[in-house]
C-alpha positions as CSV (number, residue, x, y, z in Angstrom):
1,X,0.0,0.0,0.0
2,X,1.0,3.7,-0.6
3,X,2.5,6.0,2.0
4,X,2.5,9.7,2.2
5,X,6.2,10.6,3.6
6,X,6.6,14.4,5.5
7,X,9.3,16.0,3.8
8,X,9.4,19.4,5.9
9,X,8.3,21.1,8.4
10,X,8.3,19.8,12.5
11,X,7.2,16.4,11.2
12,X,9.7,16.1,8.5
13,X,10.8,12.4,8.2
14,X,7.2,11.1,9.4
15,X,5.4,8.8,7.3
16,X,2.1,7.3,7.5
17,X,0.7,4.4,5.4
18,X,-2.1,5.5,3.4
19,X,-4.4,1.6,3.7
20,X,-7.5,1.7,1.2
21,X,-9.4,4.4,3.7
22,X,-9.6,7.7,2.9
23,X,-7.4,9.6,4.8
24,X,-7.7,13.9,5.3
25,X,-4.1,16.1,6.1
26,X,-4.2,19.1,7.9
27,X,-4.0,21.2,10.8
28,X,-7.1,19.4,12.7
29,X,-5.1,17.7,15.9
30,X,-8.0,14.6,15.4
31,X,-7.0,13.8,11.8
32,X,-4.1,10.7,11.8
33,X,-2.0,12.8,9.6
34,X,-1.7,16.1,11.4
35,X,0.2,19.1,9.9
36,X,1.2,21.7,12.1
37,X,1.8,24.4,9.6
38,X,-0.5,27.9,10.0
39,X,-0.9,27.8,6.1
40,X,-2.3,24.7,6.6
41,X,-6.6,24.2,7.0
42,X,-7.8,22.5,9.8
43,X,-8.6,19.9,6.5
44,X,-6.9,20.6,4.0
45,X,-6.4,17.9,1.8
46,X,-8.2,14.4,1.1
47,X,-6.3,11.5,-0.5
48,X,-9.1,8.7,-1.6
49,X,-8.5,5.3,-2.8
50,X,-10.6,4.0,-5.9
51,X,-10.7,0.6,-5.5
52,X,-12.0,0.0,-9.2
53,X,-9.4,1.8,-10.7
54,X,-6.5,0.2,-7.8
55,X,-5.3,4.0,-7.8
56,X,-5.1,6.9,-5.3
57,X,-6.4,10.3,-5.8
58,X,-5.8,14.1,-4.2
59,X,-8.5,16.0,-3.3
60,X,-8.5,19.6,-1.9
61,X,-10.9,19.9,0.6
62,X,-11.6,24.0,0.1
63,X,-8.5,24.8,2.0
64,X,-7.3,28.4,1.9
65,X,-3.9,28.2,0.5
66,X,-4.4,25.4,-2.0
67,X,-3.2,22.0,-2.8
68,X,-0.4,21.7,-5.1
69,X,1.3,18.3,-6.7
70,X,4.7,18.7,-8.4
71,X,4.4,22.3,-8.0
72,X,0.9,22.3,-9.6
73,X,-2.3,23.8,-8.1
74,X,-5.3,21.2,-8.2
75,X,-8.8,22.2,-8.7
76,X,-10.2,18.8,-8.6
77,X,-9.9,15.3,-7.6
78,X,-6.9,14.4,-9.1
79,X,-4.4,11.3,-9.6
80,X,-1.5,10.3,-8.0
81,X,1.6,8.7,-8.4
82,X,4.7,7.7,-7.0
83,X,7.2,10.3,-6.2
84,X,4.3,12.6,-6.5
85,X,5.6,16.1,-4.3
86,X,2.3,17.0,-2.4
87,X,2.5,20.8,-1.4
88,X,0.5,22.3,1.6
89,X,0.9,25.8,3.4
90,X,5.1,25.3,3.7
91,X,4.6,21.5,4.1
92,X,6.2,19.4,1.8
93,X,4.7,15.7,1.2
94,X,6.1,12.8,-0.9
95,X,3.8,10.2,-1.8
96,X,4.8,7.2,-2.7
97,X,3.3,3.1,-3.8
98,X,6.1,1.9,-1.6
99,X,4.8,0.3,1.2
100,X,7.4,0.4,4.6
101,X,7.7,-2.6,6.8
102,X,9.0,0.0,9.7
103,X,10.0,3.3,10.4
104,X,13.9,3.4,9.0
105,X,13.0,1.7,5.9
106,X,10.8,4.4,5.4
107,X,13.6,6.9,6.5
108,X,15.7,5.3,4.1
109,X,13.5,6.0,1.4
110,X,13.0,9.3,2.2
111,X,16.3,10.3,2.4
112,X,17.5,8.6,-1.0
113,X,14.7,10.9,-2.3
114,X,16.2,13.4,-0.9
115,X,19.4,13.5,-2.5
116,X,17.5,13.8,-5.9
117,X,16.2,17.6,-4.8
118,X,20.1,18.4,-3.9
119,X,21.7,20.9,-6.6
120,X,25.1,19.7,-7.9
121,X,27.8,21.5,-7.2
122,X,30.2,22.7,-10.2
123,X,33.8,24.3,-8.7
């Protein structure tokens, strides 16, 4: 199953495995996967599973600031996929298939992603 990974922020390094429920993000301390960010709604931002279709989809939930995946803003449900960059307030979410057996694999994952966003240095 997919996992949503918390790439900044206080959380940064968290990750939470997504299931087949539909799970909401934001700033509401009794939603799972809580975002303490002040650009962040109280819910901000639903991710649904369709079961037909065996996919997961992103679905802003009328939140102030917007929802934005890979730097794009969404206006409607739309689909994800791995390595997907989920942007909320000054949160930064990866989403990925991959599904973690524990903590550190995850943490493992997240950090190889991470050296992907690192500029190369030229001397």
């Amino acid at each position: 199953m997919a996992s949503i990974i918390i790439m900044s922020g206080p959380k940064k390094g968290d990750y939470y495995p997504l299931g087949q429920r539909t799970n909401v993000i934001g700033r509401d301390e009794a939603l799972l996967i809580q975002i303490l960010d002040e650009h962040v709604s109280r819910k901000h931002v639903q991710i649904l599973f369709d079961k037909d279709k065996g996919q997961y989809f992103a679905l802003d939930m009328k939140s102030k600031h917007g929802v934005f995946i890979n730097g794009g803003k969404i206006n409607n449900e739309t689909a994800l996929a791995d390595g997907d960059q989920i942007y909320i307030g000054q949160t930064d979410l990866l989403f990925t298939e991959k599904d973690f057996a524990d903590r550190e694999s995850a943490l493992s994952h997240f950090k190889k992603v991470g050296e992907r966003f690192r500029p190369t240095m030229i001397e």
